[in-house]
N, C-alpha and C positions, 0 to 999 in steps of 0.2 A: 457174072460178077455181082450184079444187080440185086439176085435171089441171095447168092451169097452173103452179104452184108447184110440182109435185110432177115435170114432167118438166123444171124448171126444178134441181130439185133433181138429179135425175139427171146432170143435165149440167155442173152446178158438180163431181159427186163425179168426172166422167169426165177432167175437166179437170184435177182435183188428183191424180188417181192417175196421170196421162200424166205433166204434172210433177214429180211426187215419183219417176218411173220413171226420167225425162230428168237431174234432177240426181241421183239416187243411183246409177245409172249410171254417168256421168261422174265421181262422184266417186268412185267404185271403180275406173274405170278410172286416172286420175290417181294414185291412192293403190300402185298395183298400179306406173304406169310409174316411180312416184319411189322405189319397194322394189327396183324392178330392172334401177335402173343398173347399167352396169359402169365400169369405168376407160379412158378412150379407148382404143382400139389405136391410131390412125394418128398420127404426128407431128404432123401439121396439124392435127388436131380439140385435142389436149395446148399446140400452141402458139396455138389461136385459143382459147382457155380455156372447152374445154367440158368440163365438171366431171363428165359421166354420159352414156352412150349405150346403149341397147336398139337391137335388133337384132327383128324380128317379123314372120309370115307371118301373111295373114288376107285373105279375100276376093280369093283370085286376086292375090294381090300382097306384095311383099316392103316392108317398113315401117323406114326409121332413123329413130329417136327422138335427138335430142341435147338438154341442158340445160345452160345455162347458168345463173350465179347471179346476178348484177350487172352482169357484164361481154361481152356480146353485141356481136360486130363489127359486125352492123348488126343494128337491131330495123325488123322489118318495118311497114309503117302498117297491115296488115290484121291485126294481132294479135286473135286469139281471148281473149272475156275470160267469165270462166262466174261469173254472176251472174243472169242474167233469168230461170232455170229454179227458181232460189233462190225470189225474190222471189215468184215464181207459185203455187209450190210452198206458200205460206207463205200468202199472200193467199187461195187459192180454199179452203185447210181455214181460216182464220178463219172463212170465210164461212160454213162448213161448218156451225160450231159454232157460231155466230152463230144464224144460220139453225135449228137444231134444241134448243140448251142455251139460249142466250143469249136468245130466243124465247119459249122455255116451261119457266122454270126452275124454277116449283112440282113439274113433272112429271118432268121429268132430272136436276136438281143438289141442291135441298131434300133431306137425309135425315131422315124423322121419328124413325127407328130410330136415329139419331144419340147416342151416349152423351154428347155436350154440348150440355147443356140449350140454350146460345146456337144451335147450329148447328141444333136441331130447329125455334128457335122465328123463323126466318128470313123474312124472305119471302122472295117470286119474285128483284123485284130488287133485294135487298141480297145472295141469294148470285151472281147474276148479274154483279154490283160488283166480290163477292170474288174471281169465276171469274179476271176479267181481269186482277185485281189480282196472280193469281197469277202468269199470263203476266209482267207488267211484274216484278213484287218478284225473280222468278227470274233475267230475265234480268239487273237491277242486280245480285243476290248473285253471280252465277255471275261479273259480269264485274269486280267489285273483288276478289273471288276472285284472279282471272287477273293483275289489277293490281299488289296488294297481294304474293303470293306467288313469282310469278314473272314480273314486269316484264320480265325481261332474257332470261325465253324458258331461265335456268340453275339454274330448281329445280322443274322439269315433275314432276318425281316425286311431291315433296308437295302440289303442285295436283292432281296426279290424284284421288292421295286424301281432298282436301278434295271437289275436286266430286261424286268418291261419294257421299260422307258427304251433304252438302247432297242429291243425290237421294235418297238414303233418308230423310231429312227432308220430302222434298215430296212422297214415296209416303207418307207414316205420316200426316203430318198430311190430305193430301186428304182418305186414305181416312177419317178422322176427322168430316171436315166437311163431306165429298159425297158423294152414293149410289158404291160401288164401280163401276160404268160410266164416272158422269161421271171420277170419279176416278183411271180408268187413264188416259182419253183426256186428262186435263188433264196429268195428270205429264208423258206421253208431248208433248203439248202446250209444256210446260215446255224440254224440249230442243230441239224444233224452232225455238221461240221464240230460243235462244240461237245454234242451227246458224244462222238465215238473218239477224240480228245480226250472227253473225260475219262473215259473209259484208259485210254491208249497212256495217259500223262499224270493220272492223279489216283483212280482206284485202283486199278493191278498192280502199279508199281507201289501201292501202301501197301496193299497186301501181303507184297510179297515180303515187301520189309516186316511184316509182322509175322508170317511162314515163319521166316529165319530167325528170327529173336525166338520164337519159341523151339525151333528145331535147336538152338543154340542156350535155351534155359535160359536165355535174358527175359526181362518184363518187356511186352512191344511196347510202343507209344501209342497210346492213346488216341493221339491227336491224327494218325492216319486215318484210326477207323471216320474219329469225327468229319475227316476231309470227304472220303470217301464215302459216307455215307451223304453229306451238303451236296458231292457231287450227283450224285448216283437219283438225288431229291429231286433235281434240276433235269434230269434224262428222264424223271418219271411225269413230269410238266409239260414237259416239251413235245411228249408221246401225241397225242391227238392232234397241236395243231399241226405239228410235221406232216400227218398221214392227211390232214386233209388239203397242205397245202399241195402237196406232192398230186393227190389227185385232180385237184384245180383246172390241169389246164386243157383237160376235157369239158372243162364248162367255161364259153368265152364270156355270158353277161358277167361272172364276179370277177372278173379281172380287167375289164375293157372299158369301164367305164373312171370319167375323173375322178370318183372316189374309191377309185378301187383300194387305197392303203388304207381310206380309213373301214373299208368292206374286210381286208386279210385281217388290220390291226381285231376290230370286231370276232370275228371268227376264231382268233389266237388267243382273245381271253375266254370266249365261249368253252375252248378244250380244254383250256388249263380250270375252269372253274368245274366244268361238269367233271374232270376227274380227280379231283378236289374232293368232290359228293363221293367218288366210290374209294378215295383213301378213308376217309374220316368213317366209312360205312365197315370197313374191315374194321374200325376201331368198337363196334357197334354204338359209333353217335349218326347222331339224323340228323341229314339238314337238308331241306328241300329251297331253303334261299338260293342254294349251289345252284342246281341246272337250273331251278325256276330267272334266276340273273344270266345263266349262259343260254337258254330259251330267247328272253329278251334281245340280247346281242346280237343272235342268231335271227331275230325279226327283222332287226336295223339293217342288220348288214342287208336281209334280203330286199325292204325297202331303197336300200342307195344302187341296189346293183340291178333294180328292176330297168328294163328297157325304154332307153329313153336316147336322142342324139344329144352326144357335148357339145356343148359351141366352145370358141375360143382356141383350137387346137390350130396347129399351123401346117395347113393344107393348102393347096391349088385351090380356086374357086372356079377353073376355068371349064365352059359347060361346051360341049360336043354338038353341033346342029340339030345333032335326031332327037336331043334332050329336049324336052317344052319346060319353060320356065313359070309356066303356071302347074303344073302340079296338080289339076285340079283333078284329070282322071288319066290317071296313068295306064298306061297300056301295056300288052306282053311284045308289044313290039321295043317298045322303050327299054321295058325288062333284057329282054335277050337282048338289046344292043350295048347293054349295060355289061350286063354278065359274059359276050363274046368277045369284049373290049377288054375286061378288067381282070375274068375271071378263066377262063378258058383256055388259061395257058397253062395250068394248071389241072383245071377240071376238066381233061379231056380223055377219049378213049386215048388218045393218041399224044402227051402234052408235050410242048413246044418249050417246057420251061425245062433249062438244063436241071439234072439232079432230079427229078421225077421218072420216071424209069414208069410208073404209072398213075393214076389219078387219084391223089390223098382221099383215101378211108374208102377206094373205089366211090367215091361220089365224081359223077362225069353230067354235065351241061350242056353237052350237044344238041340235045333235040326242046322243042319249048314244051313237050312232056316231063321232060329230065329237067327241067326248071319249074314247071308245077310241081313235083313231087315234093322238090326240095327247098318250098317256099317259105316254112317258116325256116327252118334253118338259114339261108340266103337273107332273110329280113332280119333276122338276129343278130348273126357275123357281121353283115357288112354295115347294120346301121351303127353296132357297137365299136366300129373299127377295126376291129379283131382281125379281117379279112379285107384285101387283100395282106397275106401276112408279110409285115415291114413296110407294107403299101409298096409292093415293090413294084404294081403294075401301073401305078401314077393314080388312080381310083380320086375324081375330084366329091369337093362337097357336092354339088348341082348332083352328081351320077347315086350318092349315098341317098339325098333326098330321094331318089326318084322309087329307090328302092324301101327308104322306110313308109313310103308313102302310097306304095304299091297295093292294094287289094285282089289276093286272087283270088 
C-alpha cells in the first residue's frame, strides 16, 4: 500500500509540474505576443480593425500574429480558449498539499517553535482549517482588492501596490503561524489560488460574454476585455515568485530562519521585477534597473537566510548527560548521541516513526560513517530548525548547539 501511495504520489507531482509548464508557458508566450504588437503595415489589416500584428520565425516557418479587440470580421468557431491548463495546474498541486500537509498536519504545518502561544498549541486539524482558510481569505482580499480599487481597469497603479502590501502580509503572518516550509509553499499557494480564480471568475467568463455579443452582432463591452486583460497582468507577475516559492522547500536555510518572511517577501519582488525587465523588453525598451534591483533583493535575502542559530524561539533547554556543556570540542560521540536520540526515528534503514514506510530522500544515520557523510547537511537542517520536522522528536537547544558546533 506503502509503494502504492507513494508512486501515486509521484505521479500527481508529474502531472502538476507538466501543467504548471503548459500554462506558464503559454502564458509567457501570450504576454510576450501582446508586448510586441506593431501598428498594422497593410491597409487592409488598418481597415479590417486589427489593432496589433507581429511578424515571427520559428520551426521552419514564418508566423503572422494579428489581434483584434472587439471587433473581428469573422470569429472563428474553433477559437482557442486557455483555461484547462489553469485549472489542472491548480487542481493536481491542491492535491499535492492535500495529500502531504493537509494529511499530516502535526508534522508539516503545527510550529511548536511558534512565538504565538495560540499557533503552538494547535492541533493537526485546526491548523489544517487554517491552511485552507488561507487559500479562500486571500483569494476574497486580493479580489475586493481589485474591485474596490480599480473596477474600471483606471487605477492598476495603486492596486499593484496594495497587493504587495497584502503579500507581505500573508509572508509575515504565515511565517508566524506555520513551520517556515509549509509557509513559503502556502504564500506561494496564495497566488496560485488567485492566478487560477482569475482565470476561472474574471477572464473566461468576459470572454465568453464577448464570444456571444459578437456571435449575436451586439458591440461586447469593453470593460471585459479591460478586466481581463488587469487580470491576466497579475497572473503574468505572479509567474516567478509562485515557481520559486513552490521550489523552496527543498532548500531549508531560506525558510528556517527568523527572517524568513522578510527572505520570501525579498525574493517575490525580485520575480515580479526581473519579469518586469522581459515585459518591457518585448516592448523593445531597456531597462537594466529591473533585474539589476531584483539581483539586489536576491543578495539580501541570501545575506538573512545565510546560516546562522535563532535565539529567542520557544524550545526545551533541557541537555541530556552525554551532552557537555562546554562545547569546546565536540565529539562524534556526542554527534551520534544526538542524531540517535533525535533523528533516527526517522533516519533509519528501518524507522520507528509511524508513516515512514522508509527513510526520507533514503538518507539513513545508522552507522557514525552514515553521519560523516551527511555532515553538512545534518549541520544545516538541525542548526536552522528545519529538522527535527515539527520538532516532533523533542530536539532541545543544548542538543542543536552541539551540532552547530560540531567540526568533522
Amino acid at each position: 500500500m506503502d509503494f502504492v501511495l507513494d508512486f501515486t504520489n509521484l505521479l500527481l507531482r508529474w502531472l502538476h509540474v507538466v501543467a504548471a509548464i503548459a500554462w506558464i508557458g503559454e502564458s509567457i508566450y501570450f504576454v510576450m505576443l501582446d508586448n510586441s504588437l506593431r501598428p498594422p503595415q497593410s491597409e487592409e489589416g488598418r481597415r479590417n480593425g486589427v489593432f496589433g500584428e507581429m511578424w515571427a520565425v520559428h520551426g521552419g516557418g514564418f508566423y503572422h500574429n494579428q489581434k483584434y479587440l472587439t471587433n473581428p470580421p469573422v470569429l472563428s468557431p474553433d477559437l482557442h480558449w486557455s483555461m484547462w491548463k489553469a485549472y489542472t495546474t491548480w487542481l493536481s498541486g491542491f492535491a499535492l498539499f492535500a495529500a502531504l500537509y493537509l494529511m499530516k498536519p502535526g508534522l508539516y504545518l503545527v510550529d511548536p517553535a511558534s512565538t504565538w502561544e495560540w499557533a503552538r498549541q494547535m492541533s493537526g486539524p485546526q491548523s489544517a482549517g487554517l491552511a485552507v482558510l488561507y487559500l479562500v481569505a486571500g483569494w476574497v482580499v486580493y479580489d475586493q482588492l481589485c474591485r474596490r480599487i480599480s473596477p474600471d481597469a483606471k487605477n492598476d497603479g495603486v492596486l499593484s501596490v496594495a497587493v504587495a502590501i497584502m503579500m507581505v502580509l500573508v509572508a509575515w503572518s504565515s511565517t508566524q503561524i506555520f513551520q517556515g516550509r509549509a509557509a513559503f509553499l502556502l504564500t506561494g499557494a496564495v497566488m496560485a489560488t488567485a492566478m487560477s480564480a482569475n482565470v476561472f471568475f474574471w477572464i473566461i467568463p468576459g470572454q465568453r460574454r464577448m464570444v456571444t455579443a459578437i456571435k449575436e452582432g451586439r458591440q461586447p463591452n469593453p470593460l471585459d476585455g479591460l478586466l481581463g486583460k488587469q487580470r491576466s497582468v497579475h497572473n503574468t507577475y505572479f509567474t516567478l515568485p509562485v515557481v520559486l516559492l513552490m521550489l523552496s522547500n527543498h532548500y531549508p536555510a531560506v525558510f528556517s530562519g527568523p527572517w524568513n518572511w522578510v527572505v520570501m517577501s525579498l525574493l517575490m519582488f525580485a520575480g515580479a521585477l526581473i519579469r518586469q525587465y522581459f515585459v518591457l523588453r518585448h516592448r523593445a525598451i531597456h531597462k537594466p534597473a529591473y533585474p539589476a534591483a531584483g539581483v539586489v533583493f536576491i543578495l539580501l535575502a541570501a545575506a538573512l537566510a545565510s546560516p546562522w542559530v535563532p535565539s529567542g524561539r520557544n524550545t526545551t533547554s533541557t541537555t541530556s548527560p552525554e551532552v557537555s556543556s562546554t562545547m569546546s570540542a565536540v565529539t562524534m560521540a556526542q554527534v551520534q548521541h544526538v542524531v540517535h536520540n533525535r533523528c533516527l526515528q526517522c533516519h533509519a534503514a528501518s524507522p520507528s516513526m509511524a508513516g515512514f514506510p522508509g527513510p526520507p530522500s533514503g538518507i539513513t544515520f545508522d552507522t557514525t560513517a552514515q553521519i560523516a557523510q551527511q555532515a553538512a547537511t545534518i549541520k544545516q537542517t538541525v542548526a536552522s530548525r528545519y529538522m527535527p520536522l515539527g520538532n516532533i522528536t523533542g530536539m532541545t537547544d543544548a542538543e542543536r548547539e552541539v551540532i552547530r558546533q560540531w567540526e568533522p
